[in-house]
C-alpha positions in Angstrom: 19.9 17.0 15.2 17.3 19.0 17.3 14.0 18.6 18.0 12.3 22.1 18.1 8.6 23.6 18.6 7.3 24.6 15.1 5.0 23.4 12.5 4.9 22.5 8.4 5.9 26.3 7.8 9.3 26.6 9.5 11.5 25.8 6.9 12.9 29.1 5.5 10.2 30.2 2.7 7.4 28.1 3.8 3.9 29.4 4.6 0.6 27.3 5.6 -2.8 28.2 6.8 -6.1 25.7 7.4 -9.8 26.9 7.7 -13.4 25.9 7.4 -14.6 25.9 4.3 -17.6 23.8 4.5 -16.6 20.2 3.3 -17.2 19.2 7.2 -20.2 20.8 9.5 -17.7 22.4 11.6 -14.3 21.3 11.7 -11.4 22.6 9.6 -11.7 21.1 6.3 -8.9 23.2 3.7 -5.4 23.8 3.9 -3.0 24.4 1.6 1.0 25.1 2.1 2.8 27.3 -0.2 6.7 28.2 -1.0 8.4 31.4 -1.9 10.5 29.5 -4.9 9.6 26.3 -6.5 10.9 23.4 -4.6 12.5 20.1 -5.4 9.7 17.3 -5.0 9.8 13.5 -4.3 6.6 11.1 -3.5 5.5 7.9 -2.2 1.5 6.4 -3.6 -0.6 3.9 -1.9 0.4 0.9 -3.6 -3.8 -0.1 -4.3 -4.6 -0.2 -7.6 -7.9 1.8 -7.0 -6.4 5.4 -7.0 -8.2 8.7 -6.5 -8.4 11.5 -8.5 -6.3 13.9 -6.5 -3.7 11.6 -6.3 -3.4 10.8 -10.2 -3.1 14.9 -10.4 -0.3 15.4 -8.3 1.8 12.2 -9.4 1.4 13.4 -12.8 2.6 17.2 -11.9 5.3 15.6 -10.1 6.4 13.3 -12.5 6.6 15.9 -15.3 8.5 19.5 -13.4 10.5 17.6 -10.6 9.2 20.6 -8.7 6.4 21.7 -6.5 6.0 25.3 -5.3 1.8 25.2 -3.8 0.2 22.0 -2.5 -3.7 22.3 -1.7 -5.5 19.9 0.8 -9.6 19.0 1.7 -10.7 16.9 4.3 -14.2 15.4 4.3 -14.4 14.1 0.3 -12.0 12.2 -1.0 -12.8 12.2 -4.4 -12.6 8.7 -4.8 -14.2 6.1 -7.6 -15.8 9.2 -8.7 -14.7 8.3 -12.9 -14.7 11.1 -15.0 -15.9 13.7 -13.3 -14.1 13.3 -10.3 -10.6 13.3 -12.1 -12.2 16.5 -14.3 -12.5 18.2 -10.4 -9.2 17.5 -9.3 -7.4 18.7 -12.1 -10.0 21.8 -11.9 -8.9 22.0 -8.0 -5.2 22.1 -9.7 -6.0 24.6 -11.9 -7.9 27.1 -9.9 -4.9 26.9 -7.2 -2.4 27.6 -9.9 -4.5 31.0 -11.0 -5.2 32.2 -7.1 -1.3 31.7 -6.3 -0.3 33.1 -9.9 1.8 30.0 -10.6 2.2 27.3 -13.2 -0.5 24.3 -12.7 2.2 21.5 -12.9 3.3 23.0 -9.6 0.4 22.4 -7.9 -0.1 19.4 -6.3 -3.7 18.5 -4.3 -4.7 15.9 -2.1 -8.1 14.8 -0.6 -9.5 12.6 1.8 -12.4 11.7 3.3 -15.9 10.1 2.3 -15.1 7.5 -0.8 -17.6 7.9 -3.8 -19.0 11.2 -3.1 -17.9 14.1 -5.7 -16.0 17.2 -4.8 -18.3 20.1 -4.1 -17.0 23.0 -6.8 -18.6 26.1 -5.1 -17.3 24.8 -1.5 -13.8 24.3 -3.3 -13.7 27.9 -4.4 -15.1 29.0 -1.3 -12.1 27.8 0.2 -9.7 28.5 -2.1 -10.7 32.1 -2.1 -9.7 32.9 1.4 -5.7 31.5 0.8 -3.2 33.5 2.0 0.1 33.5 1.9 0.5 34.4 5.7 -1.7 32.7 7.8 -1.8 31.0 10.8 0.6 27.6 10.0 -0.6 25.6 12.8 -4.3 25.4 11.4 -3.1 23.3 8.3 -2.4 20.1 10.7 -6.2 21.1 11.8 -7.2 20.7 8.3 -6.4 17.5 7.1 -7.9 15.5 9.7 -10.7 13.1 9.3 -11.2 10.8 12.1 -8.1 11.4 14.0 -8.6 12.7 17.4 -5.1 14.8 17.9 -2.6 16.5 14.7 0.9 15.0 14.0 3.7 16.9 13.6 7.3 16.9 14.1 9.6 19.9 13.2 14.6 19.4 13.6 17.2 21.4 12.8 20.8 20.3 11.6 24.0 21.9 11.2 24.9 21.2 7.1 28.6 23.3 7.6 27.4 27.3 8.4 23.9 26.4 7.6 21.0 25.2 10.0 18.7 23.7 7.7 15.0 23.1 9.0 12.9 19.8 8.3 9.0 20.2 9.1 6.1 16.8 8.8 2.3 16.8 9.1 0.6 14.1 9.1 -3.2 12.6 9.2 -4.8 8.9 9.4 -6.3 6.9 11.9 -7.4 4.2 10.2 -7.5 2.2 6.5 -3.9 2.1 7.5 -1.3 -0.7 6.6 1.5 -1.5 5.5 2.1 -0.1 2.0 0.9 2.6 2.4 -2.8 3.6 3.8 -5.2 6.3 4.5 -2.7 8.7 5.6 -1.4 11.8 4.3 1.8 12.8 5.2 4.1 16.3 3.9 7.3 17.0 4.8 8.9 20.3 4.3 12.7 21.3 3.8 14.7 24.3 3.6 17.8 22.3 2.1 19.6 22.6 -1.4 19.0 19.3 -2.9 17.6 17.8 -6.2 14.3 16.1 -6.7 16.4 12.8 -8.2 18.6 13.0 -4.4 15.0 13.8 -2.6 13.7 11.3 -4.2 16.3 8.8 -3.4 16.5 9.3 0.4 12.3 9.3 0.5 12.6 5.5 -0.8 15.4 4.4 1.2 13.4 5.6 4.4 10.0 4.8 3.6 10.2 1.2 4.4 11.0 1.5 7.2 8.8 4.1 8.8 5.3 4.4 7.2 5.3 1.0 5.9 6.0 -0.7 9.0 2.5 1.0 10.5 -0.7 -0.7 10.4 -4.1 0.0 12.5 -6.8 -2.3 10.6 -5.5 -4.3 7.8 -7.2 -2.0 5.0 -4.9 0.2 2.2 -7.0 3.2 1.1 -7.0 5.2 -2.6 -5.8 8.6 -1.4 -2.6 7.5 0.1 0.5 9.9 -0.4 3.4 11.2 0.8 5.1 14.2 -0.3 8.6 15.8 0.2 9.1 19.7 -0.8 12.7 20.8 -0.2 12.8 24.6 -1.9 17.1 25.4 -1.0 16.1 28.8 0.8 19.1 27.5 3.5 21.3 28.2 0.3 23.7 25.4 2.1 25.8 23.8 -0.2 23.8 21.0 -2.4 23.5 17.4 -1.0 24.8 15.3 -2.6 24.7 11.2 -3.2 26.9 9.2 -1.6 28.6 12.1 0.8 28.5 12.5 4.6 26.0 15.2 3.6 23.3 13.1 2.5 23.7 10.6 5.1 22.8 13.6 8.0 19.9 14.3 5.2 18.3 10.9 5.1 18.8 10.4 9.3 16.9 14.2 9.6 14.1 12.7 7.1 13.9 8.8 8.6 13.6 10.6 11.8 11.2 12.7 11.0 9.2 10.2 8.7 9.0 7.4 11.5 7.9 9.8 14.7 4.9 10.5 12.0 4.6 7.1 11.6 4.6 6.4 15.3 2.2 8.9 15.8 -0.1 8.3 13.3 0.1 4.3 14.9 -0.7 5.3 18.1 -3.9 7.7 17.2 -5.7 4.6 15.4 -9.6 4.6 15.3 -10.5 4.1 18.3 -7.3 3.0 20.0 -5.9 3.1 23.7 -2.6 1.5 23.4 0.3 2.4 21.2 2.0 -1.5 20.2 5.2 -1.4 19.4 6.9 -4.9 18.1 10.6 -5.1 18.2 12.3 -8.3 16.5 16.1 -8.5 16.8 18.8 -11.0 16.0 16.8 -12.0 12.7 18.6 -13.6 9.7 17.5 -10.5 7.6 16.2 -7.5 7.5 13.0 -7.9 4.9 12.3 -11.1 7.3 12.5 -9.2 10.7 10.4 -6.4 9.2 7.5 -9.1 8.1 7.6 -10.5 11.5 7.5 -7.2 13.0 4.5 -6.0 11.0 2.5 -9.2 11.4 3.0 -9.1 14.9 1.3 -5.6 14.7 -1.3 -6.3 12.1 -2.5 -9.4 14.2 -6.3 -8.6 15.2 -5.6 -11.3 18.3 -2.5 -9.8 19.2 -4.4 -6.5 19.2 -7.4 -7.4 21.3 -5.1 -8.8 24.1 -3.5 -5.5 24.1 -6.9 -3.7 24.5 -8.3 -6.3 27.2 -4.5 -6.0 28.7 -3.9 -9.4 28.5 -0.4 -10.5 28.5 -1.0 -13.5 25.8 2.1 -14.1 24.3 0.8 -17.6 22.7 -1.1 -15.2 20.3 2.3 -13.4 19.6 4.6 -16.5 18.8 1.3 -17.1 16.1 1.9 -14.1 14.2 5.6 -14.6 14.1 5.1 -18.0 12.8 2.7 -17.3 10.1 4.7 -14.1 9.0 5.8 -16.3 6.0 9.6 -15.9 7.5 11.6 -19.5 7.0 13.3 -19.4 10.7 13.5 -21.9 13.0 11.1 -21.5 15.9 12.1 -23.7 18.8 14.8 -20.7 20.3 12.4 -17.7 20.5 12.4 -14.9 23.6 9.7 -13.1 23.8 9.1 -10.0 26.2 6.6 -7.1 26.9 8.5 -4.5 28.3 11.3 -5.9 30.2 9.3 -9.0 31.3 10.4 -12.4 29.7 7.1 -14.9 28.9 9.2 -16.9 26.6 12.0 -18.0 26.7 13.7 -20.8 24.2 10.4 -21.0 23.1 9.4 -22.4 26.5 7.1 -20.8 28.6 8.1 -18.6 31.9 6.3 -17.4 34.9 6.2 -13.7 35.8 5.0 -11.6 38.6 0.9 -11.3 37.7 0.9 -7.7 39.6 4.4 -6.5 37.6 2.8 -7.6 34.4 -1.2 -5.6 34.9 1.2 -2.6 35.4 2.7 -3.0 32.5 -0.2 -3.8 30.1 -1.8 -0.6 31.5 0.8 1.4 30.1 -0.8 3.6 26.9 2.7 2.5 25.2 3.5 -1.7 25.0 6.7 -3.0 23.5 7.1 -6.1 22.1 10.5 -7.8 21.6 11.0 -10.9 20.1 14.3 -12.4 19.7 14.6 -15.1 17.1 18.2 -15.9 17.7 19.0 -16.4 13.8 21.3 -13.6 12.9 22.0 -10.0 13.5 19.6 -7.5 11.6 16.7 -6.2 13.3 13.0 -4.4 12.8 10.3 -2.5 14.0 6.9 -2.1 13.7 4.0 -0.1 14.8 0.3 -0.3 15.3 -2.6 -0.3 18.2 -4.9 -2.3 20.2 -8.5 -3.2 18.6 -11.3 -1.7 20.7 -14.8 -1.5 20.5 -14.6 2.4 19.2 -13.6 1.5 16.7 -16.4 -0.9 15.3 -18.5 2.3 16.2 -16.7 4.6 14.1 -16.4 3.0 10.9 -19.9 1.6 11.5 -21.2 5.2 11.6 -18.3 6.8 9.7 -21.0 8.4 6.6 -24.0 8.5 8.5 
């Protein structure tokens, strides 16, 4: 696999574009990214039971075709606990997509986020949606989606499938309302691969819980929540199969491609300095080492530590002990970076000048080795800073 320069549209047959359309006061607020063909479609939903409008649309499209040839994004109004009407605008957003790109409705899908409550301005819609085009500039959708995040996400491979180079291409957005289980992210991934929407679908789940839902910035699982896979076979490789050699090279192209989104969505939390990652290895499970990881993460002490660059590991043996994992806890090594604190549970001194240089790193592993087994886990998430009180303080006024 090879990492190259490119964005959501370099799969064969892909195009994207992002512009102002006037949801925001300035930024880049609509994008939308389009394929030649219809493509095979698979999706992951936030998992809360309050669900937005947009959402509801697209899982319904999706659920019924199998296929997905236009999706259409806003930033700035989620359309969110906004009843009737709001579900009346996104499948009006569906529709008027469907009638610019001349294509079936049930191959549109839309997404929104932003502002929760607020209704989707129609005429701004339109506005937007009357400038598509099928050939714009593909870097400006990663622009679009934004809310608070302060930089895009995106990650573009190639693979050899036989003759064929197939292409993989992810955006993503959040910064914060994100945990595991989804949160207030928005992530599409794009593919250039012959495969069906049951096999899409399929490799999606058996990666997803391991990448997006091992993130967490703040604890909080949002309404607009999605991701999306769109794999239209423009490569014309041979079909992917279950169960082959084939799909296996798929799913590592997707899970590595899902988890640098993850990772970058992690490290771009609200307000955040420090990119946390917590490894835990020699557990007696996976599902166990995963919860440790995560509540290791999702800790709001461990997180603070990290912003004041305090190496307290007591806070870290905490959240692997209320994780909810039955382990013993009297053999535990704990490091940051390559410095031991704990070892056999038992405190250990380190160098005080070799640790601050460490703990002023922007990036701060976390390895915790239980000594119970052989599987292993990781998760990610950020320190806790004062921005970002401020920015969800302020966030609608």
């Amino acid at each position: 696999m090879k990492v190259i320069k490119g964005n959501i549209a370099s799969p064969l047959g892909f195009s994207a574009d992002g512009l102002h359309a006037g949801f925001k006061k300035r930024k880049k607020d609509f994008g939308w990214i389009v394929s030649e063909v219809p493509a095979s479609v698979a999706g992951v939903y936030t998992t809360n039971k309050v669900i937005a409008a947009p959402l509801i649309v697209t899982r319904n499209a999706v659920k019924k075709t199998q296929k997905m040839q236009a999706l259409v994004v806003n930033s700035g109004v989620a359309n969110s606990c906004t009843g009737v009407q709001g579900m009346e605008d996104a499948q009006t957003m569906q529709q008027w997509t469907a009638e610019k790109l001349g294509i079936d409705s049930d191959l549109v899908g839309v997404a929104s986020t932003g502002v929760i409550g607020e209704l989707m301005p129609m005429d701004t819609l339109k506005k937007g949606l009357s400038k598509i085009l099928i050939n714009g500039n593909s870097d400006d959708f990663a622009q679009a989606i934004l809310t608070t995040d302060t930089q895009t996400k995106t990650v573009a491979v190639t693979e050899q499938f036989g003759r064929d180079e197939v292409t993989m291409a992810g955006v993503a957005k959040g910064s914060g309302m994100i945990h595991p289980n989804m949160a207030t992210m928005l992530a599409f991934i794009t593919c250039d691969a012959v495969i069906s929407s049951e096999t899409l679908q399929l490799a999606l789940s058996q990666n997803v819980e391991t990448t997006f839902n091992q993130i967490t910035v703040d604890g909080d699982t949002s309404t607009n929540d999605m991701v999306l896979v769109m794999s239209n076979g423009c490569t014309l490789n041979d079909e992917i199969l279950p169960d082959t050699p084939e799909f296996d090279k798929f799913s590592s192209m997707l899970h590595f491609v899902m988890q640098e989104l993850a990772k970058k969505i992690a490290k771009d939390g609200e307000g955040a300095t420090k990119l946390i990652e917590a490894e835990v290895l020699n557990a007696p499970n996976e599902a166990d080492a995963r919860m440790m990881a995560k509540s290791v993460v999702g800790s709001s002490l461990v997180k603070t530590a990290v912003f004041g660059e305090d190496p307290n590991w007591g806070r870290i043996l905490a959240a692997v002990g209320y994780a909810g994992a039955d382990i013993a806890v009297d053999n535990i090594d704990i490091y940051l970076e390559n410095i031991p604190v704990m070892i056999a549970s038992s405190p250990v001194s380190f160098d005080e000048e070799e640790m601050q240089a460490v703990m002023q790193a922007d990036e701060i592993k976390i390895s915790i080795d239980l000594h119970a087994g052989e599987q292993a886990a990781s998760a990610w998430g950020c320190d806790l800073s004062y921005d970002y009180v401020k920015i969800n303080a302020l966030y609608r006024t």
